[in-house]
RODO-2510 file (C-alpha; in nm, 4 decimals, decimal comma):
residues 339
     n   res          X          Y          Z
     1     x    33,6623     8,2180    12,5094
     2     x    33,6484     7,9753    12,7782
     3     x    33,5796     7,6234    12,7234
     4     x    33,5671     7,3521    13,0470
     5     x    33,4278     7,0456    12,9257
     6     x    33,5235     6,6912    12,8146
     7     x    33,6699     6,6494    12,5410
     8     x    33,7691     6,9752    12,4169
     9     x    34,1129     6,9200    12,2814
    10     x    33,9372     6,7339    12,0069
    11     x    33,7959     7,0487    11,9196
    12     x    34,0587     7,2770    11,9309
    13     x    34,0573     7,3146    11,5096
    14     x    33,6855     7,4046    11,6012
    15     x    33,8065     7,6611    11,8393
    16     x    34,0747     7,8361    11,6166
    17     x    33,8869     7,8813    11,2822
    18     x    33,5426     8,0320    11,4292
    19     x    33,7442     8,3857    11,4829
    20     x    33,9143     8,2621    11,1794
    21     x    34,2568     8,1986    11,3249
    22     x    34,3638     7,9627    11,0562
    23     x    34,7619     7,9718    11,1401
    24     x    34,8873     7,8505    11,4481
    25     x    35,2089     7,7935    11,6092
    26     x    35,2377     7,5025    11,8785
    27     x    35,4149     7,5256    12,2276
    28     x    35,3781     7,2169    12,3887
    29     x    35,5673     7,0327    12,6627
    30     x    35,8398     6,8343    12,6693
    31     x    35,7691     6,5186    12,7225
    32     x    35,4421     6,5616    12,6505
    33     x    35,1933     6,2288    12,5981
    34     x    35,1981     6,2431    12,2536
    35     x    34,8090     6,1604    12,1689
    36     x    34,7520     6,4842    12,3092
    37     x    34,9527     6,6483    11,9668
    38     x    34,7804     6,3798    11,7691
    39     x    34,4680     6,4759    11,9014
    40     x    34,5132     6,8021    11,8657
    41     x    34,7148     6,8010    11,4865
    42     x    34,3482     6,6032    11,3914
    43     x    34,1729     6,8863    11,4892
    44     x    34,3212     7,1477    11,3662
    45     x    34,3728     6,9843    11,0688
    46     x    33,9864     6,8850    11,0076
    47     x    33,8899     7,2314    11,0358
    48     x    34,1195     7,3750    10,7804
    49     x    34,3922     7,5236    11,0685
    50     x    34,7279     7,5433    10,9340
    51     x    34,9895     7,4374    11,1890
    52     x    35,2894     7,6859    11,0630
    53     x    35,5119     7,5792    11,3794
    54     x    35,5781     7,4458    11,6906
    55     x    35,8407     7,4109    11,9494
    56     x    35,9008     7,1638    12,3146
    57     x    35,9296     7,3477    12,5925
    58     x    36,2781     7,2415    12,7944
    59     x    36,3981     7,5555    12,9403
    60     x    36,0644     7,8559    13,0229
    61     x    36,2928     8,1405    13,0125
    62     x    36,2957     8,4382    12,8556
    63     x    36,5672     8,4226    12,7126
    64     x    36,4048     8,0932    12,4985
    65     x    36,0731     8,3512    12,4975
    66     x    36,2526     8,5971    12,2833
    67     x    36,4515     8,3042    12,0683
    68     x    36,1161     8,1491    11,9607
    69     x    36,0069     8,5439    11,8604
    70     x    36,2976     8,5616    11,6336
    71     x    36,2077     8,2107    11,4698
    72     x    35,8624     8,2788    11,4313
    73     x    35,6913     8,2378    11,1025
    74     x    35,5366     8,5324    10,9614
    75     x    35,2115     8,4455    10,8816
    76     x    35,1335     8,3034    11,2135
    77     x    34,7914     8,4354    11,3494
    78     x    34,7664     8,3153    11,6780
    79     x    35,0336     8,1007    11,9522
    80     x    34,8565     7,7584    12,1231
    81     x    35,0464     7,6376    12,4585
    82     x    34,9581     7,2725    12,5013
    83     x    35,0600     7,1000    12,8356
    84     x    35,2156     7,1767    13,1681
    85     x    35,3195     7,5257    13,3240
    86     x    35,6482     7,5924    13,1641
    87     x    35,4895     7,5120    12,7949
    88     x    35,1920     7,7366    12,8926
    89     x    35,4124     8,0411    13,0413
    90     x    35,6732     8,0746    12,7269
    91     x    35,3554     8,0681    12,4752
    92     x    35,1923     8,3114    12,7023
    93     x    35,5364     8,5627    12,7109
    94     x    35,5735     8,4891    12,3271
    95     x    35,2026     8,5918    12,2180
    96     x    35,2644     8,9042    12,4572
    97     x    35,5975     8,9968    12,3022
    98     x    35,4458     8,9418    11,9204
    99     x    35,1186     9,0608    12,0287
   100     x    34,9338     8,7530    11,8863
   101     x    34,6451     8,5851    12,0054
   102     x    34,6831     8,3440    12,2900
   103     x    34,5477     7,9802    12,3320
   104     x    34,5960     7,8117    12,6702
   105     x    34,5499     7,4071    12,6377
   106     x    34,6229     7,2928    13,0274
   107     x    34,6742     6,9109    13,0623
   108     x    34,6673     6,9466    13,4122
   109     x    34,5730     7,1689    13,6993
   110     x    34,8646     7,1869    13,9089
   111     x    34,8441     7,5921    13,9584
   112     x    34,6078     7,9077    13,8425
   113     x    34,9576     7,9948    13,6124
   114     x    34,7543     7,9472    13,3211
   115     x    34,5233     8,2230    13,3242
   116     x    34,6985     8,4737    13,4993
   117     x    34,8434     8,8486    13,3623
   118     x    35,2021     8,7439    13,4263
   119     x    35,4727     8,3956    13,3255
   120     x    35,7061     8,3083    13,5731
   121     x    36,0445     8,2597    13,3405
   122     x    36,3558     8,2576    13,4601
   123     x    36,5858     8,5735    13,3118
   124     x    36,9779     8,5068    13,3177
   125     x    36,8716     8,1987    13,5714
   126     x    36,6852     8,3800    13,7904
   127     x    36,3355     8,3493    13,8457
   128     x    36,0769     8,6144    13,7579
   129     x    35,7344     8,6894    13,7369
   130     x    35,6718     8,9303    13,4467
   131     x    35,3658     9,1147    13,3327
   132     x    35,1642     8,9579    12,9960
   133     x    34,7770     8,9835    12,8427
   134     x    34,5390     8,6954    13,0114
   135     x    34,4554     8,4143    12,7047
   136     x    34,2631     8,5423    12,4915
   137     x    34,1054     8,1749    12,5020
   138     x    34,1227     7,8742    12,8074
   139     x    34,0648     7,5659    12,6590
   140     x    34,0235     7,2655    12,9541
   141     x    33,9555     6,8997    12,8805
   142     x    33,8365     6,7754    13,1733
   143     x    33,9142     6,4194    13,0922
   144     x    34,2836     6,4907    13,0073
   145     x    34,3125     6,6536    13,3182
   146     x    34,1630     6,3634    13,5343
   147     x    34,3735     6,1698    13,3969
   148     x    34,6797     6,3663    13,5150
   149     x    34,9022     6,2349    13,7913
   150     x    34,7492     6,2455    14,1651
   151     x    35,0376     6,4562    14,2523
   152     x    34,9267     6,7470    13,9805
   153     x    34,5625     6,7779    14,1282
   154     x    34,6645     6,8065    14,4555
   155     x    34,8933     7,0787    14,3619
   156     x    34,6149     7,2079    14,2359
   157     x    34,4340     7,2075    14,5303
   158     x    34,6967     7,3709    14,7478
   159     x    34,7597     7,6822    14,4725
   160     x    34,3843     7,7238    14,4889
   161     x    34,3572     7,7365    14,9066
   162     x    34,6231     7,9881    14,9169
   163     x    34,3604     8,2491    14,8385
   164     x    34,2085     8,2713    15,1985
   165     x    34,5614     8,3488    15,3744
   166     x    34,6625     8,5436    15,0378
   167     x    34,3324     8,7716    15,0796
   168     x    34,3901     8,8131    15,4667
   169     x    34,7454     8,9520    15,3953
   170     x    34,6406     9,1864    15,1669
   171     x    34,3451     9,2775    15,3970
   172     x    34,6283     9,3363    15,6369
   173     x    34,8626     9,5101    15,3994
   174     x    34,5863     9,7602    15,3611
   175     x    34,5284     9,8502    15,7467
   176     x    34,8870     9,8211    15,7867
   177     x    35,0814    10,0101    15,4942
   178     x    34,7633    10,1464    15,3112
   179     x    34,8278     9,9137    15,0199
   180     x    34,5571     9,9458    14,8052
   181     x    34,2468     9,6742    14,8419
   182     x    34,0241     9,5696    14,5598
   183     x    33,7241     9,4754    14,7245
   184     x    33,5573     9,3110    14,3837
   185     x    33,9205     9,1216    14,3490
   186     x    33,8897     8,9768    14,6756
   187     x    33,5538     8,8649    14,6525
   188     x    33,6324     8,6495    14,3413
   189     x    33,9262     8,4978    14,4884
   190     x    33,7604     8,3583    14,8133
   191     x    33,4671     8,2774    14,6218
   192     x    33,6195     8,0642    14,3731
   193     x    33,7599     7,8697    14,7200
   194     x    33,4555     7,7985    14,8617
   195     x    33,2864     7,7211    14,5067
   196     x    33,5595     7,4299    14,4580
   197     x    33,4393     7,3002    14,8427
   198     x    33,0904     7,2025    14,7202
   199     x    33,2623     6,8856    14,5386
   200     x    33,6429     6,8542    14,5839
   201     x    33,6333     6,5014    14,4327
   202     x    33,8999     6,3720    14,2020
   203     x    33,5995     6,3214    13,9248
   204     x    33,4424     6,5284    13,6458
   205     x    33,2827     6,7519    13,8275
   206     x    33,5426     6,8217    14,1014
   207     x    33,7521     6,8544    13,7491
   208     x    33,5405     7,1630    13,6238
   209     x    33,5180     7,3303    13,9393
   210     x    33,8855     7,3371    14,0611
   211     x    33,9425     7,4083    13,6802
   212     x    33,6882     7,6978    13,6794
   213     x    33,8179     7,8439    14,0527
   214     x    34,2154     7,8946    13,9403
   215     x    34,0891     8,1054    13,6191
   216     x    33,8628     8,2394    13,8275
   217     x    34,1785     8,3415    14,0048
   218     x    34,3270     8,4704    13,7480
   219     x    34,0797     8,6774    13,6415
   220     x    34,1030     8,8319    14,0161
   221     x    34,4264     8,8876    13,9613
   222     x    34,3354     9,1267    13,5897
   223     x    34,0751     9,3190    13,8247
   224     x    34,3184     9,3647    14,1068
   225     x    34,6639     9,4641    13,8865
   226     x    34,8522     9,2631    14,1129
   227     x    34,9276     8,9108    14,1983
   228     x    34,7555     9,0248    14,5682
   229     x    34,4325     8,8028    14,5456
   230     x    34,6188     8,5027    14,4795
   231     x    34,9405     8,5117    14,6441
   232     x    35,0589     8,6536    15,0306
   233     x    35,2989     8,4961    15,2639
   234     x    35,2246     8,1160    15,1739
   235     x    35,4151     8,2326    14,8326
   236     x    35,6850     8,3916    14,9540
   237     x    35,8040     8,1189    15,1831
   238     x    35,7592     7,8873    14,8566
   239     x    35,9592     8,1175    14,6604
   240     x    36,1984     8,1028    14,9455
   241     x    36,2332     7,7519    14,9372
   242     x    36,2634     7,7389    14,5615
   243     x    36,6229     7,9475    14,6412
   244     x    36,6921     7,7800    14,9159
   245     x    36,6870     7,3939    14,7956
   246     x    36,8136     7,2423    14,5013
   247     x    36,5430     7,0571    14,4101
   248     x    36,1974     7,2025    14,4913
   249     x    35,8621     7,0399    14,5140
   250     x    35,5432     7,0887    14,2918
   251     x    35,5008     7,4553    14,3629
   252     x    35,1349     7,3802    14,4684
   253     x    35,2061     7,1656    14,7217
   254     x    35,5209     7,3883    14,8940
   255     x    35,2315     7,6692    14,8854
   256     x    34,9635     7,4359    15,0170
   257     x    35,1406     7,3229    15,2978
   258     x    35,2693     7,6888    15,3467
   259     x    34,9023     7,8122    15,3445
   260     x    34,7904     7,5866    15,6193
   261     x    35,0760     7,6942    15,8468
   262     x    35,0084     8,0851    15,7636
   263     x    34,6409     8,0084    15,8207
   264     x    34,7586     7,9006    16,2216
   265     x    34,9581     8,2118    16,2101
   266     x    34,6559     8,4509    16,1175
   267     x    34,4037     8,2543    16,3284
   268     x    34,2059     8,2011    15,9749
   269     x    33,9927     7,8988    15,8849
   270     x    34,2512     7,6679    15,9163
   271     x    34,0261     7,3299    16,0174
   272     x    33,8582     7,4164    15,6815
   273     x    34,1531     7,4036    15,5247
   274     x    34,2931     7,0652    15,7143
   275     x    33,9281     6,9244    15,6396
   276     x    33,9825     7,0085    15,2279
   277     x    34,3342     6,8473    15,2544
   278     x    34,2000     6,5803    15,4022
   279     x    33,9471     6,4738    15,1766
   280     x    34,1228     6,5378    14,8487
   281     x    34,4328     6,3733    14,9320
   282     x    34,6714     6,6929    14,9919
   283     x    34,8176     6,5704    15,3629
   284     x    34,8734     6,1573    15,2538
   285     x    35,0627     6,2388    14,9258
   286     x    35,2788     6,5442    15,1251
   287     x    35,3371     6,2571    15,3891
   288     x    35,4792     6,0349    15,1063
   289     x    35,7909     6,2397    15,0509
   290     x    35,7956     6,5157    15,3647
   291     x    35,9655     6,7988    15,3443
   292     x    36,3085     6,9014    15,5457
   293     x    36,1979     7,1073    15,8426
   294     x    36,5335     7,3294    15,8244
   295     x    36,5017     7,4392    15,5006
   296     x    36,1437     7,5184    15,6130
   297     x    36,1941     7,7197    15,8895
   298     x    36,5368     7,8937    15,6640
   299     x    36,2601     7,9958    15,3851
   300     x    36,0380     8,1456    15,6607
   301     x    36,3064     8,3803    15,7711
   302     x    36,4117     8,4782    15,4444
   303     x    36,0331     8,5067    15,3104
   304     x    35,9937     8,8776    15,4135
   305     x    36,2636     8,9409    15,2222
   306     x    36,1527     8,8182    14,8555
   307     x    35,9415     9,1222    14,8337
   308     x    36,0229     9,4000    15,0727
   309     x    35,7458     9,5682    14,9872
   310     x    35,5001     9,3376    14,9709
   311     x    35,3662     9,3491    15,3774
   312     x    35,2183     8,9929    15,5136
   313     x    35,1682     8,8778    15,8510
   314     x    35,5265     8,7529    15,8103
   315     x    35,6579     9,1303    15,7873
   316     x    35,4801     9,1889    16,1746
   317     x    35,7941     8,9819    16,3528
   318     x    36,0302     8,6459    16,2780
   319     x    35,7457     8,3421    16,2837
   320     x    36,0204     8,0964    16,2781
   321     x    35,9839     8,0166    16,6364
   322     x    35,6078     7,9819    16,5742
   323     x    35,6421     7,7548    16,2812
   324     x    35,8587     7,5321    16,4329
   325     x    35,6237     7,4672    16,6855
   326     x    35,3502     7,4125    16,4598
   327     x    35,5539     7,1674    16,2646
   328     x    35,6499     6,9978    16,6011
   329     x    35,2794     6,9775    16,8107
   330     x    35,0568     7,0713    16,4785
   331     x    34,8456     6,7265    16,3851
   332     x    34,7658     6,8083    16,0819
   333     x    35,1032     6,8577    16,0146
   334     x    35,2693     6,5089    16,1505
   335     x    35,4654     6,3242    15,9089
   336     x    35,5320     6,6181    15,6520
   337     x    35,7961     6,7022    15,8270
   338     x    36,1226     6,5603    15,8444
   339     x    36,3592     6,6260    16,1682
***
């Protein structure tokens, strides 16, 4: 099921009981604006849904994953995760582990996380990105996600983008180590770019089409096995610099940022990209808070090393020296940086 439309949290009770899911249990956010639970609770409760549970997300781990499985009431047919990324990965891990249905509620679009095979929970405090069933339902309200904070869109916006240099590293992968290429996967992931670059407007419709392009994304990811449609060496220099800082941006905008540089690197639609940055906001909010260049050019270094066997155009040779170039003569990239 796949609803992208205004208002749709008000009709999440709607939602539940047509397959007859009548017993829920609730991950939510911490934190989370609470008319969103109201709005929700009325919902569910108008259409006869039981709410048997529900939890705050603090910690997405798995270890809080497999605490929430021992808690969980016995009657419950189906998990709902209501909010941001970390609410939305720990439901997702916990309806794979008790093999219940899955509801994802995203209040904002800050990353294609929520309708991807896999959670990204940390396991004894180290981050990991472990294998789970799509949602069996993605339920967006467009309005409560335009009305999430500038910052989360253009996260958003840079997750999404990553597909062309995440595509061209796997196209490269294939020539290069033989890694195997789903053309059908790749196709969906660029597409779902250039489908979000007919309106990328902070507005309704520039809503439902970034929201429709990172499931779309996810989806890829299903046909493809592998996180290779979606993610190349723009993530592993963000995963880099999660390690590597103590406290790390929005991952969108590390990766979007990333993505632009690895686009210079590959030679690959890169004043598209700058253009789409441009107009949605992406390079002024960066600009607000820029990142350190050191840790920057630390996290390309170690990037090839995140996944040894994962080959991007950052396996070929050390790009430091290129990136700090980029970062010192790029345009585009003046005032993201700090010295």
């Amino acid at each position: 099921m796949v609803r992208i439309k205004p208002g749709a949290l008000g009709r999440m009770g709607l939602y539940l009981s047509r397959p007859n899911l009548r017993r829920v249990f609730l991950v939510q956010s911490h934190g989370l604006v609470p008319a969103f639970v109201d709005t929700f609770r009325a919902s569910t409760a108008s259409a006869g849904v039981e709410l048997s549970g529900q939890c705050e997300v603090i910690e997405a781990s798995v270890e809080a994953a497999v605490e929430l499985l021992g808690t969980l009431p016995s009657d419950v047919q189906a998990i709902v995760g209501l909010g941001g990324g970390k609410a939305l990965d720990v439901g997702k891990y916990l309806a794979s582990l008790s093999r219940l249905t899955y509801f994802a509620v995203p209040t904002s679009l800050s990353h294609d996380g929520f309708c991807s095979p896999r959670a990204s929970l940390t396991l004894r405090g180290r981050r990991k990105s472990l294998p789970t069933r799509l949602p069996d339902a993605v339920i967006i309200d467009t309005e409560v996600c335009l009305g999430a904070p500038l910052a989360l869109w253009c996260s958003g916006v840079g997750d999404l983008v990553a597909k062309l240099t995440a595509v061209r590293d796997w196209k490269l992968a294939f020539h290069a180590r033989g890694t195997p290429l789903n053309d059908l996967a790749a196709l969906v992931s660029d597409a779902s770019v250039y489908q979000f670059m007919a309106s990328p407007t902070r507005d309704p419709e520039g809503v439902r089409l970034l929201a429709t392009a990172l499931l779309l994304n996810g989806v890829a990811m299903e046909i493809a096995g592998s996180s290779r449609p979606a993610s190349g060496s723009e993530h592993l220099i963000s995963h880099a610099l999660d390690q590597l800082t103590t406290r790390p941006a929005l991952h969108g905008l590390q990766v979007g940022v990333a993505t632009y540089i690895v686009s210079r690197l590959q030679q690959n639609q890169s004043d598209l990209i700058a253009r789409l940055f441009e107009r949605t906001g992406f390079w002024e909010l960066v600009r607000q808070n820029p990142f350190p260049k050191h840790d920057w050019l630390d996290a390309v270094r170690q990037a090839p090393s995140i996944k040894s066997d994962f080959y991007t155009i950052l396996s070929e040779r050390d790009q430091s020296r290129a990136v700090e170039l980029l970062i010192e003569k790029d345009s585009n990239l003046r005032g993201c940086f700090t010295s």
